[in-house]
C-alpha positions as CSV (number, residue, x, y, z in Angstrom):
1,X,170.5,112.3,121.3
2,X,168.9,115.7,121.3
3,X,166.1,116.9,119.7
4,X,165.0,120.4,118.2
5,X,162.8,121.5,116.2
6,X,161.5,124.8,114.3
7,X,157.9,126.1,113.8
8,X,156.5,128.6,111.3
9,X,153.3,129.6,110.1
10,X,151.9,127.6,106.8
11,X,149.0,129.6,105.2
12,X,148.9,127.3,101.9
13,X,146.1,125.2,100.9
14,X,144.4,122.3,103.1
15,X,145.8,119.0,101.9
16,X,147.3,120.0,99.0
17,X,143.7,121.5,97.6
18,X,142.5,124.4,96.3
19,X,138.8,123.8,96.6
20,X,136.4,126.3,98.0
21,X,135.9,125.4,101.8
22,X,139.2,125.2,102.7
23,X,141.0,127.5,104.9
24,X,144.0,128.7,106.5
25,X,144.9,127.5,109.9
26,X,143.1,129.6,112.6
27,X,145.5,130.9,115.7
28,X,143.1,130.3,118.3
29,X,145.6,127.6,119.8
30,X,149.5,127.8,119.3
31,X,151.2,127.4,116.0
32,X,151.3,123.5,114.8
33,X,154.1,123.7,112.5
34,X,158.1,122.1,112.5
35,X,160.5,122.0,110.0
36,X,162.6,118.9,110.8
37,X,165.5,117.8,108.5
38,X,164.8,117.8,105.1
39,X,160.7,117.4,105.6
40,X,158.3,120.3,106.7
41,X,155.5,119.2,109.2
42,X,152.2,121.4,109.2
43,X,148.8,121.0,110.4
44,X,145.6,122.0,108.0
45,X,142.3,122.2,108.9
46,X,138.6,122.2,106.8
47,X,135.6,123.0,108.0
48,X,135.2,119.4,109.2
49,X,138.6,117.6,109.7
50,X,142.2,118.1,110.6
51,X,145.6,116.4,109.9
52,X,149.0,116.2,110.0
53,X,151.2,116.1,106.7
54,X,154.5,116.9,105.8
55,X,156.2,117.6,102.5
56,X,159.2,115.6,101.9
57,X,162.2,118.1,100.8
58,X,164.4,115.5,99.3
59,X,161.4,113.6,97.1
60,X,159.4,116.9,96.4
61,X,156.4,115.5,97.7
62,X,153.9,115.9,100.2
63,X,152.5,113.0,102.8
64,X,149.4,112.8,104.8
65,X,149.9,110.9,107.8
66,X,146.4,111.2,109.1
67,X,143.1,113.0,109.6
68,X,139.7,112.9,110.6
69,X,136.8,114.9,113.2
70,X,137.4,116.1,116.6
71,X,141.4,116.2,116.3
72,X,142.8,119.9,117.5
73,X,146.6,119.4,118.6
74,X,147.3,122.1,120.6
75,X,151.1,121.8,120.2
76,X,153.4,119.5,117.7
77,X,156.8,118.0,117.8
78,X,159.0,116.5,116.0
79,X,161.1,114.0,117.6
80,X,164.6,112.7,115.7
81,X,163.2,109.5,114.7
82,X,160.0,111.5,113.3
83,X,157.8,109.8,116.1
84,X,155.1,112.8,117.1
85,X,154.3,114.3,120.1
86,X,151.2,116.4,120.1
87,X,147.7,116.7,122.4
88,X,144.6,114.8,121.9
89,X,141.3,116.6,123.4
90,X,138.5,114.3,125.6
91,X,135.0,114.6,125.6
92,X,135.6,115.9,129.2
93,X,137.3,118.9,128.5
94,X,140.5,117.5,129.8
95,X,144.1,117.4,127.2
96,X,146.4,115.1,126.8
97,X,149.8,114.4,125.3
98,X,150.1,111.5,122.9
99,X,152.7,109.7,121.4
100,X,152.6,109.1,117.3
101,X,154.7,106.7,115.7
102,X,156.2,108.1,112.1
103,X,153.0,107.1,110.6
104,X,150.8,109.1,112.6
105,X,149.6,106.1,114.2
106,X,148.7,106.5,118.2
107,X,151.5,104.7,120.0
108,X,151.3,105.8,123.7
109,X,148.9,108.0,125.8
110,X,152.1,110.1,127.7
111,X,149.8,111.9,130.3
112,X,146.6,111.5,131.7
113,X,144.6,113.0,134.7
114,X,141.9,115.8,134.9
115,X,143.7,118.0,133.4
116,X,145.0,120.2,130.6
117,X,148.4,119.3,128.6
118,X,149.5,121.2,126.1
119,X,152.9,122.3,123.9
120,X,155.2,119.6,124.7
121,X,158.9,119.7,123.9
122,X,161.5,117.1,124.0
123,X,165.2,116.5,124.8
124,X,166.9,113.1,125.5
125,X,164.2,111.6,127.7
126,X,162.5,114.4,129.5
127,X,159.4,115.8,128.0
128,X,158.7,119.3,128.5
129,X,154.8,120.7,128.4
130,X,152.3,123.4,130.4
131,X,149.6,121.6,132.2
132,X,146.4,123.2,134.2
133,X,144.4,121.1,136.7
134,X,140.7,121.0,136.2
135,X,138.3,121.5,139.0
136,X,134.6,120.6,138.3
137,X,131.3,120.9,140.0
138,X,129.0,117.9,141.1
139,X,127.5,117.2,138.0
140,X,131.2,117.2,135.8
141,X,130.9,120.5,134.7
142,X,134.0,122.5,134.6
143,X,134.4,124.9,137.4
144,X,137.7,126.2,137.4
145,X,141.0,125.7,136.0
146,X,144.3,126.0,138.3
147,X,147.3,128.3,137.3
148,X,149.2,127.3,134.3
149,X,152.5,125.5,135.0
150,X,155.8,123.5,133.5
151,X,155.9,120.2,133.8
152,X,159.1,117.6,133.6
153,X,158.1,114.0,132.3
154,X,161.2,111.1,132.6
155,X,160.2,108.9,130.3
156,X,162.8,106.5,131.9
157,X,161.7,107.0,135.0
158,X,157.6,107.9,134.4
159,X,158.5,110.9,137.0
160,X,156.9,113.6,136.7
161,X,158.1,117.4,138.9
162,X,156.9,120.6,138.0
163,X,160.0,122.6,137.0
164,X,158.2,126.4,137.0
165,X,155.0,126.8,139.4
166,X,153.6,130.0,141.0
167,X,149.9,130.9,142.0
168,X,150.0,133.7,140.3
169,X,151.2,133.0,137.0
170,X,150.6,130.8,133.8
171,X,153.6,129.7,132.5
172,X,153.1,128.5,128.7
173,X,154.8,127.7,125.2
174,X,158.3,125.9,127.2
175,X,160.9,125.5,124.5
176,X,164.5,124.1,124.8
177,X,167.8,125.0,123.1
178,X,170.7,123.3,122.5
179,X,172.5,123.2,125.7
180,X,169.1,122.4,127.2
181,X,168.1,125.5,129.0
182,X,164.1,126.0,129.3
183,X,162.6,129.2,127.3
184,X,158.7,129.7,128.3
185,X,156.0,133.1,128.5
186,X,155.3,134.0,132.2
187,X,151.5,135.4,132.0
188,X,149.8,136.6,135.2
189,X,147.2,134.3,136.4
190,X,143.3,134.9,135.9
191,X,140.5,132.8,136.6
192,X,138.5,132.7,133.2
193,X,135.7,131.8,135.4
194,X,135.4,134.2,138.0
195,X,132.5,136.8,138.6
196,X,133.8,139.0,140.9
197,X,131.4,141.7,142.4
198,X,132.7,144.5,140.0
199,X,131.4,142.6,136.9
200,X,127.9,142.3,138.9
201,X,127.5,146.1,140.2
202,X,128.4,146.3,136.1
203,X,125.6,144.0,134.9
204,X,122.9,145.6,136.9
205,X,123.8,149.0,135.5
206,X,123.9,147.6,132.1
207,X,120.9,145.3,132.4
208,X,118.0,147.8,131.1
209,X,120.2,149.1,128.2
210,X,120.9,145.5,127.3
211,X,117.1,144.8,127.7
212,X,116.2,147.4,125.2
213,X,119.0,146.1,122.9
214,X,117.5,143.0,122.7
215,X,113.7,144.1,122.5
216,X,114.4,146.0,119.5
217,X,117.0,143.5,117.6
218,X,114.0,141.0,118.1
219,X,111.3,143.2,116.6
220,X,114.0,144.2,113.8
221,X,114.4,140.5,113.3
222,X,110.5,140.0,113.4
223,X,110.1,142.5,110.6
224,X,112.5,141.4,108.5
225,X,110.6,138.2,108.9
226,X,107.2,139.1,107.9
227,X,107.7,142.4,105.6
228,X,111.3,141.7,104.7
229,X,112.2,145.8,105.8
230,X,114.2,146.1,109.0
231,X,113.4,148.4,111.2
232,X,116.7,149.9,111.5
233,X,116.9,151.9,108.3
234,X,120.2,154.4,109.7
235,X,123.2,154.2,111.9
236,X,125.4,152.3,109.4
237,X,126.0,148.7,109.0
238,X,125.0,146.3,111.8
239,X,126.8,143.6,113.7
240,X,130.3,144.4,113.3
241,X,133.0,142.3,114.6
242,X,135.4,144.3,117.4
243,X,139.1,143.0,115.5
244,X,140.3,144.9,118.8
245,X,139.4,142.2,121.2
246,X,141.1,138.3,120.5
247,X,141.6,135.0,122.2
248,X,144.7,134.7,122.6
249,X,146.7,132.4,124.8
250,X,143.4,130.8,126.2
251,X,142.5,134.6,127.2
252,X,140.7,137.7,126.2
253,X,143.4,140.0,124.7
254,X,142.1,143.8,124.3
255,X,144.5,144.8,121.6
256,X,143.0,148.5,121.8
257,X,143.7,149.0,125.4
258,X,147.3,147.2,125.2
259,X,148.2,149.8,122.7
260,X,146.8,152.6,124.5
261,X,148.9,151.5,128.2
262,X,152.1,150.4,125.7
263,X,152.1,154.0,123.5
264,X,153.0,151.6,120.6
265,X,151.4,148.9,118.3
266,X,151.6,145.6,120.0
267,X,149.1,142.9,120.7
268,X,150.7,141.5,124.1
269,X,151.0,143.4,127.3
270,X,154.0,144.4,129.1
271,X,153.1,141.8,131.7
272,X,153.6,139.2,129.0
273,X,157.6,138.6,129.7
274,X,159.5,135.7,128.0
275,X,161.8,134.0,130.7
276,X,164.7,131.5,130.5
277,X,165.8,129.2,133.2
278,X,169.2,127.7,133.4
279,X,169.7,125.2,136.5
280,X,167.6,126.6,139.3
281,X,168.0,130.0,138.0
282,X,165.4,131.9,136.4
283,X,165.7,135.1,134.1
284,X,163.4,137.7,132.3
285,X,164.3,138.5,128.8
286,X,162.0,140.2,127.5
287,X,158.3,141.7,127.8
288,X,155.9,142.6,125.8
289,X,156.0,138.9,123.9
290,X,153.3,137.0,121.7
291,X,155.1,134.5,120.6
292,X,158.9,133.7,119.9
293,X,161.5,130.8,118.5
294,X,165.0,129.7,120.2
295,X,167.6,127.5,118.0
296,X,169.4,125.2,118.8
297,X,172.2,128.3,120.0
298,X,170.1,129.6,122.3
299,X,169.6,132.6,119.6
300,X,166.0,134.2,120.2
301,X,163.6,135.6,117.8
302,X,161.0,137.2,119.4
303,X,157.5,139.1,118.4
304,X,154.7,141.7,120.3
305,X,152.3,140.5,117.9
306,X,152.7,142.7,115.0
307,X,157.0,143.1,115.1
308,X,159.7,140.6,115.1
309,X,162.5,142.0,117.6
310,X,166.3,139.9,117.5
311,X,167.0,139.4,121.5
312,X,168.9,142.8,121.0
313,X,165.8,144.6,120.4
314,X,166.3,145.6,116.7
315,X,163.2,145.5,114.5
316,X,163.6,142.7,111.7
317,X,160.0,142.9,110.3
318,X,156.6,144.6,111.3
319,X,153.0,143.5,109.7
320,X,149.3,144.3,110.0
321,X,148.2,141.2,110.5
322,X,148.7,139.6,114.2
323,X,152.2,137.4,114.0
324,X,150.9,133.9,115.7
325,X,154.6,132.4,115.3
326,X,158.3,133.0,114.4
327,X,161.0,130.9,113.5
328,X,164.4,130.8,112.3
């Protein structure tokens, strides 16, 4: 029996409320969204909890199945018997993939290990998801994490085989079509925790302008404090937030520089290149992608972060907002 599913952004309200507080989901981690027969599963988050729900097509209602503190899937599916596969987060940093039953109840821890699971996909009785290894210092702190790869899990079996590893890549969002072929976004590797010598020689040369920076945002601060006047009475408004610059992907993303290298308005890089493997072979599509959907005919939508593209390349819709996920 073969599963598929389809994912799409849900801005609405957060559990059916229009209260203040509430918010649309943020796109910090990958879309959690899948339409699946006749009912339409979303994740909402508050400033305090998240949940899943799903609204019921055929009895024009919507569910909750769950919700509560410290729950941030990072990846949801649907399975044909509406059983749930999506990522539980440990007080150690490390991510898991978890089996729900159709009630959002836990059911079966699928992976384990110190590591990071995430996006899982299903077909028959192989689970598809990107893992990372975690490597830690003496005292459990996170030192590292390895390149991103693809993992197979038999759930008949309890095998487990990477499917697509290199050193030099993170390989990340896998996705399956009908025939069972394996759609993923091939991302070249970089340590988030590295401090190479560049960034010190560039520290040290920033290091006294930095010091004055603070000094005077401290005395500004102090002033407002005791006079309620800030020092700074020109130079327009402070503290801005840089929209340029995003996490995206688990990674810094300058959108500004991306733009100036591509000549055009996209958010990902060219080195961002969505791949397909059939068998043993392996393919490029396309570069350039953020984020794309593959039905169950191995059609593609595909998006650079601010255009939608068909696999042919023609333009189906362009915003001005960042495009976080596609679907058909």
């Amino acid at each position: 029996m073969e599963t598929t599913m389809l994912k799409v952004l849900c801005p609405g309200p957060c559990f059916g409320a229009t209260r203040p507080g509430c918010r649309p989901p943020i796109d910090r981690r990958s879309p959690q969204f899948s339409l699946w027969v006749a009912r339409l599963y979303y994740v909402v988050e508050m400033s305090a909890t998240t949940g899943i729900l799903y609204y019921d097509e055929e009895e024009d209602k919507e569910v909750r199945l769950f919700h509560g503190k410290g729950f941030y899937p990072r990846g949801v599916f649907i399975k044909n018997d509406y059983e749930i596969l999506t990522t539980v987060a440990n007080d150690d940093g490390s991510v898991h993939i978890i089996l729900l039953d159709d009630k959002g109840r836990e059911k079966l821890r699928v992976t384990s290990g110190d590591c990071v699971d995430e996006n899982p996909c299903c077909t028959g009785d192989k689970i598809f998801y990107q893992s990372k290894g975690i490597a830690r210092r003496q005292t459990g702190e996170i030192a590292a994490y390895s390149h991103t790869v693809i993992n197979e899990l038999n759930t008949a079996t309890g095998e487990i085989r990477e499917v697509v590893s290199d050193a030099s890549y993170d390989y990340m969002l896998p996705k399956l079509d009908g025939q069972g072929n394996l759609y993923f976004i091939k991302i070249p590797y970089k340590d988030v925790f590295q401090y190479g010598s560049l960034h010190f020689v560039k520290d040290a040369l920033m290091f006294p302008y930095r010091v004055v920076l603070a000094g005077i945002a401290f005395l500004n601060a102090f002033s407002i404090f005791w006079t309620k006047k800030p020092l700074k009475t020109s130079g327009g408004p402070v503290g801005e937030i840089d929209a340029s610059k995003r996490i995206i992907h688990g990674r810094l993303v300058d959108i500004r520089n991306n733009m100036r290298r591509e000549g055009k308005r996209v958010v990902a890089p060219r080195e961002w290149k969505l791949m397909k493997k059939t068998g043993d072979e392996i393919k490029e599509l396309a570069s350039n992608i953020l984020c794309y959907d593959v039905n169950k005919d191995g059609d593609l939508l595909l998006s650079d972060g601010y255009g939608v593209y068909d696999a042919a390349g023609k333009e189906l819709s362009r915003g001005d907002e960042i495009i976080t996920s596609v679907i058909w």
